[in-house]
Structure formats: structure tokens, C-alpha cells
C-alpha positions as CSV (number, residue, x, y, z in Angstrom):
1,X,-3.8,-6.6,-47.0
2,X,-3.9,-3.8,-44.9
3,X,-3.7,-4.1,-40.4
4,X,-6.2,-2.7,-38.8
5,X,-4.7,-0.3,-36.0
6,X,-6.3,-1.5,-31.8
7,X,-9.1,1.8,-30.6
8,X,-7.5,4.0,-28.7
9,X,-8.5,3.9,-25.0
10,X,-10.6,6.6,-23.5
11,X,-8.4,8.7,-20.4
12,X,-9.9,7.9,-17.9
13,X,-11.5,10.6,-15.6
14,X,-13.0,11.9,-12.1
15,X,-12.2,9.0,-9.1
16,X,-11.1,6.6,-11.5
17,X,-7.7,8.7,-12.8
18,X,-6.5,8.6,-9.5
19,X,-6.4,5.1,-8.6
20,X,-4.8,4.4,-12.0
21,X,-1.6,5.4,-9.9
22,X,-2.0,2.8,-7.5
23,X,0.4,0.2,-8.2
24,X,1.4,-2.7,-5.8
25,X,5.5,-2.7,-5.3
26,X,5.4,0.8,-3.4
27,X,3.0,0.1,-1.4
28,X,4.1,-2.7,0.0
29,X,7.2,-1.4,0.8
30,X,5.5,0.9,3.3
31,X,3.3,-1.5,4.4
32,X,6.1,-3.6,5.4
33,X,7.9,-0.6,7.1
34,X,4.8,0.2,8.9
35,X,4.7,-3.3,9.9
36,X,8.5,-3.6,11.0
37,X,8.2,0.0,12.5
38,X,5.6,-1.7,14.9
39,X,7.7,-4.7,15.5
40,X,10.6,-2.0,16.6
41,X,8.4,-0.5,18.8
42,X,6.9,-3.6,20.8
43,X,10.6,-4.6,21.2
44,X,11.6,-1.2,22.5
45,X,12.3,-0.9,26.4
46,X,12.2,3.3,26.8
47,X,8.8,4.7,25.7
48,X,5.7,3.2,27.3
49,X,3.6,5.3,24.8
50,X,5.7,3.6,21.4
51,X,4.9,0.2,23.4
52,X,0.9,1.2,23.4
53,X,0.7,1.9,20.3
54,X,2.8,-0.6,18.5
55,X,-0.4,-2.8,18.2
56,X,-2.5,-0.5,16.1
57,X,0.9,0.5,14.4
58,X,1.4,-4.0,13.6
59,X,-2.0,-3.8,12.9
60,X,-2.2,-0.7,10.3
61,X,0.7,-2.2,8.1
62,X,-0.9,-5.8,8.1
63,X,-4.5,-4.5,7.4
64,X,-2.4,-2.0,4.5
65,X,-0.5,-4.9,3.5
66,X,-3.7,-7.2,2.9
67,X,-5.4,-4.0,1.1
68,X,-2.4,-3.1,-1.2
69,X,-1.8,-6.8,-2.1
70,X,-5.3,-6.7,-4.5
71,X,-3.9,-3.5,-6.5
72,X,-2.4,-4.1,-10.0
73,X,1.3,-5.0,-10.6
């Protein structure tokens, strides 16, 4: 009785090799800093420009954070 060993997968090259490094847990994390980060700056009562942009910055991390969430474990 002998076990047959599984094929070896292929590496995989060109676009493809890159995303293989994608993996969810980091980048969450910033997303959620990004999202915070913009929460800080809507709440902060000095800089009229951190105020303007903490929107888009809200926005960014929650747009990231929907993104990021389809990546593999």
C-alpha cells in the first residue's frame, strides 16, 4: 500500500505574487486607525484644515475597511 504524495503547487507569478501577501488582520488595523484618526480630527477644536478633511479621512478608512474585509484570513 503505498500514499500517494498531493502536486506541488505552481509559485505563483507576475500580479498575482503580490496579492498573495495580502492578508486581512493588518489591514484592518490601519483601516480602523484611519477611521479613528478621522474621528480625532472631527472632534478636534484647533485646526480648521484637520476638521475639513476628517470626512474624506472617515471615509478613506471605512471605504478601506469594506475593501480589506474580502481579503483572505
Amino acid at each position: 500500500m503505498s500514499v500517494e504524495t498531493p502536486p506541488s503547487v505552481p509559485p505563483r507569478r507576475g500580479f498575482f505574487a503580490g496579492l498573495a501577501r495580502l492578508r486581512r488582520g493588518p489591514w484592518e488595523a490601519v483601516a480602523t486607525v484611519l477611521i479613528g484618526l478621522g474621528v480625532v480630527m472631527l472632534m478636534q477644536p484647533v485646526s480648521a484644515t484637520a476638521y475639513a478633511y476628517s470626512f474624506v479621512t472617515i471615509l478613506a478608512g471605512t471605504v478601506m475597511f469594506a475593501v480589506v474585509s474580502h481579503f483572505p484570513e
